[in-house]
N, C-alpha and C positions, 0 to 999 in steps of 0.2 A: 551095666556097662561091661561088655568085655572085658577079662582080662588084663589082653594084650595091649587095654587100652589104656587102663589101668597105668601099667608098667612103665609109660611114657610121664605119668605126672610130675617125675621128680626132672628128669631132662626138660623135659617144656616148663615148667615153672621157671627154670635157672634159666634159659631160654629167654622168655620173656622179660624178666627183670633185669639182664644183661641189654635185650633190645630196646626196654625203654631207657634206659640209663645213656644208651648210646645215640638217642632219638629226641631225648627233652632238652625242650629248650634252656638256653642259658641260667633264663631266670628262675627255673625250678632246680635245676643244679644246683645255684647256690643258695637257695632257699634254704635255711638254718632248718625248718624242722622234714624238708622232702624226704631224707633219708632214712629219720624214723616212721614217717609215716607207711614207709615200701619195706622196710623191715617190719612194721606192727604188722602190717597186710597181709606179708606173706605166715607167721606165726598164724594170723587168723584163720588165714587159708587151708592151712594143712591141717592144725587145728579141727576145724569144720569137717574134714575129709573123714579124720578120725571115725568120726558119727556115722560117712556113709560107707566107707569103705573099711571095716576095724578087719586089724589083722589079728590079732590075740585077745579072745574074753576077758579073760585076767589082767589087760593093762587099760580096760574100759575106763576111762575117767569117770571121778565122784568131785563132792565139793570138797572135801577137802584135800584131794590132789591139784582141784585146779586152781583156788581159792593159794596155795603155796608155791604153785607154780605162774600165775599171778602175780604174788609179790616178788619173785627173783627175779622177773623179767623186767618188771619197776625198778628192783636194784641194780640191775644191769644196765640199763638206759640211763640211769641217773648217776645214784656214788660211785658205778665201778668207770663209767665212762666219763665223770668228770675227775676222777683219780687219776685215771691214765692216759687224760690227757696233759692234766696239769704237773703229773710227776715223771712220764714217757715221751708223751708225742710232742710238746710244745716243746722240753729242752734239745730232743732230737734236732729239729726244727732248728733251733739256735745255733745246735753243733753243726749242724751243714751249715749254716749261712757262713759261721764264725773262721770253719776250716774250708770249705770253697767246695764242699763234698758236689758233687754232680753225675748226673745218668742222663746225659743227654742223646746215646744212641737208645735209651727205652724214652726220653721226650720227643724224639720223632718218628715211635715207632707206629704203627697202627692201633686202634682201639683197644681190639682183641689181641693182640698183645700185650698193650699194657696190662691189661683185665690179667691174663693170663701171671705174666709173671708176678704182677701184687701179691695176686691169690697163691699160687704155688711157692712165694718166696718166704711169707708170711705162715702159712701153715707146715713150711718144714723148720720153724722156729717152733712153731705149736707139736710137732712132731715129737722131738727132742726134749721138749720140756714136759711132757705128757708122760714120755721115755724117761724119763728123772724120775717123774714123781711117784714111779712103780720101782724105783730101782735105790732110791733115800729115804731115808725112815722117815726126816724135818719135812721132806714135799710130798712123803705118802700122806702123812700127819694131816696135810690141808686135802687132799689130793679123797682121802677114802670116803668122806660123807657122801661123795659124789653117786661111789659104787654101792653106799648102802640104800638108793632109791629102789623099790621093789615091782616098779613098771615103768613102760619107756614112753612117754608124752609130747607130742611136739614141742614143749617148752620148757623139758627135760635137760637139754644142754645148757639152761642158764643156773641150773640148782647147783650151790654147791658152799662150801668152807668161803667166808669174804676173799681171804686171802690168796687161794686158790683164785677164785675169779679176776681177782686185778694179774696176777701173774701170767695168767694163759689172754690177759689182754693186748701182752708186751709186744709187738712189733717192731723191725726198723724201714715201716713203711714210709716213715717219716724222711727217709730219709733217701727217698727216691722223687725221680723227678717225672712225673705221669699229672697226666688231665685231671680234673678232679672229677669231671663224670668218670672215667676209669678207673679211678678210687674208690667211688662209690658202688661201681658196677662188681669191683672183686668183693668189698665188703657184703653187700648185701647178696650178693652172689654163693660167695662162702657160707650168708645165712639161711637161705634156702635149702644148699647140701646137707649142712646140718642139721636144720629143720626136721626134715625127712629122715633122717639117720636115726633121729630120736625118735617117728612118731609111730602111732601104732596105724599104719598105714599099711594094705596089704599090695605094695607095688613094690617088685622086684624088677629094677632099670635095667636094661638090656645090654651086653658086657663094654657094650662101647664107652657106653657110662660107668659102669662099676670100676672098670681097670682103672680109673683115674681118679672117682670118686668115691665117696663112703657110703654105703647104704643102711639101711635097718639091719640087713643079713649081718655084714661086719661086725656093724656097734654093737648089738647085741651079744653076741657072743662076745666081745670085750667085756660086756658088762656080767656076762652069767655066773649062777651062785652054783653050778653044778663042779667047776672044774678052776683050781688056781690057775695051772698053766695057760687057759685060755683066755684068762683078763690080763698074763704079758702079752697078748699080739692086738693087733688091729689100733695101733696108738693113734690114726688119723682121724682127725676130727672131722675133716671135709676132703681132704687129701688124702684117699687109700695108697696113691701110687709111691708114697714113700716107704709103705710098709713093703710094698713089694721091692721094692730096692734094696732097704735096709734088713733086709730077713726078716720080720717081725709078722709081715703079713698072713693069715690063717683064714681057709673058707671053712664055714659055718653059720651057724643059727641057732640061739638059744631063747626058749620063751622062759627060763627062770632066771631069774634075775636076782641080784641084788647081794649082801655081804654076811659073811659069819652064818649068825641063824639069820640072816633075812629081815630083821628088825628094821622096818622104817622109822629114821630119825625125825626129832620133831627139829626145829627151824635154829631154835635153841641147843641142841643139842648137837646140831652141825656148826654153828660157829663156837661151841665150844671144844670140838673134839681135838684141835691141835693141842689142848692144854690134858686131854685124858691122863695121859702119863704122872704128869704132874698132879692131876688129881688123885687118882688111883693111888698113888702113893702117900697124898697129903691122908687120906681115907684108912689105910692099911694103918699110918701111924697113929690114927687118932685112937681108933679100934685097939690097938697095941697100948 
């Protein structure tokens, strides 16, 4: 395949999952499990892409990168999305009802509007808090497992500290008044961007896309083990265009990845890394 044709995957996927979203019927809208099944789909999809189109040898998937990317992605559908729904999004829910909160010029906006503003409202929440967690030692603490992956995977965005994950869940989506296919269309929308961002996919989207959106180019270089200064820029998770707002923005590309020396944590040792301090010290004293 072409290139040039290439460079289209990440726009026409978000494309399509925006148009179905906007095109199915009633009944599949609210169908409890439709919207994992168009999130699993798309992770498969790029996923699969990996195989034909790999941008970087070195971030080739094995078993047991996928085998652990695998289980985050199970963790992420499950504890972290019933966490934050039952500790964020349902009391949200309650706060509007309770205080009379309302957005009724985005409830009779157009689709693509709502889609729009969910997506961008939500991920300059994700911006900011991304933005923290480089910037505070307590939300580096959950925040650095993330940086010590030593390749980038389609299913790379869901790896990471528990805690970190339920925090970068947090939206006040709840708390807007949109269609629920529109809800659906920015979520899985935003997983798509993402998606891509992480994979080792050799499609670089065309700047119409990039000015707005995150790509591999971006993430990457957030992620790289070559230079500190270049893991503070590119905070956007699916939303590049706040880094370009907020200064933080940086073009680049790195294919080395990963933290300190490089050391890939095992599963265990990322949900235990907020307590290193603690350990490290409990360790020093005992020695002592």
């Amino acid at each position: 395949m072409k290139q040039s044709l290439i460079n289209l995957l990440p726009p026409a996927t978000l494309a399509a999952v925006v148009a179905f979203w906007g095109l199915a019927p009633a009944a599949w809208v609210e169908a409890p499990w439709t919207i994992a099944i168009v999130g699993l789909a798309v992770i498969a999809f790029v996923q699969l892409l990996e195989l034909v189109f790999e941008r970087h040898e070195g971030w080739r998937i094995n078993r047991q990168e996928l085998v652990t990317d695998v289980f985050y992605v199970a963790f992420g559908y499950t504890a972290v999305g019933f966490a934050s729904e039952a500790l964020v999004h349902s009391p949200l829910r309650a706060l509007k009802d309770s205080w009379g909160i309302a957005t009724p010029w985005l409830e009779a906006s157009p689709f693509l509007v709502q889609v729009a503003v969910v997506m961008f409202t939500f991920e300059l929440g994700q911006y900011w808090m991304h933005r923290a967690m480089h910037n505070w030692t307590p939300l580096w603490l959950t925040h650095a497992p993330r940086h010590h992956v030593t390749q980038l995977n389609a299913m790379k965005g869901f790896i990471g500290n528990p805690i970190e994950l339920f925090l970068i869940s947090i939206g006040i989506n709840a708390l807007l008044d949109v269609d629920l296919n529109a809800l659906f269309a920015a979520i899985t929308g935003g997983g798509v961007i993402a998606t891509y961002a992480h994979a080792n996919v050799r499609a670089n989207p065309p700047i119409w896309y990039s000015f707005f959106f995150t790509t591999i180019r971006h993430h990457s270089l957030h992620h790289t083990a070559l230079s500190y200064e270049d893991t503070r820029c590119n905070y956007g998770n699916s939303v590049i265009v706040w880094d370009r707002l907020f200064g933080t923005f940086k073009e680049g590309e790195s294919e080395v990845v990963g933290q300190d020396d490089r050391k890939r944590l095992s599963i265990k040792e990322q949900w235990l890394f907020p307590l290193r301090p603690w350990l490290e010290k409990r360790e020093g004293a005992a020695e002592g």
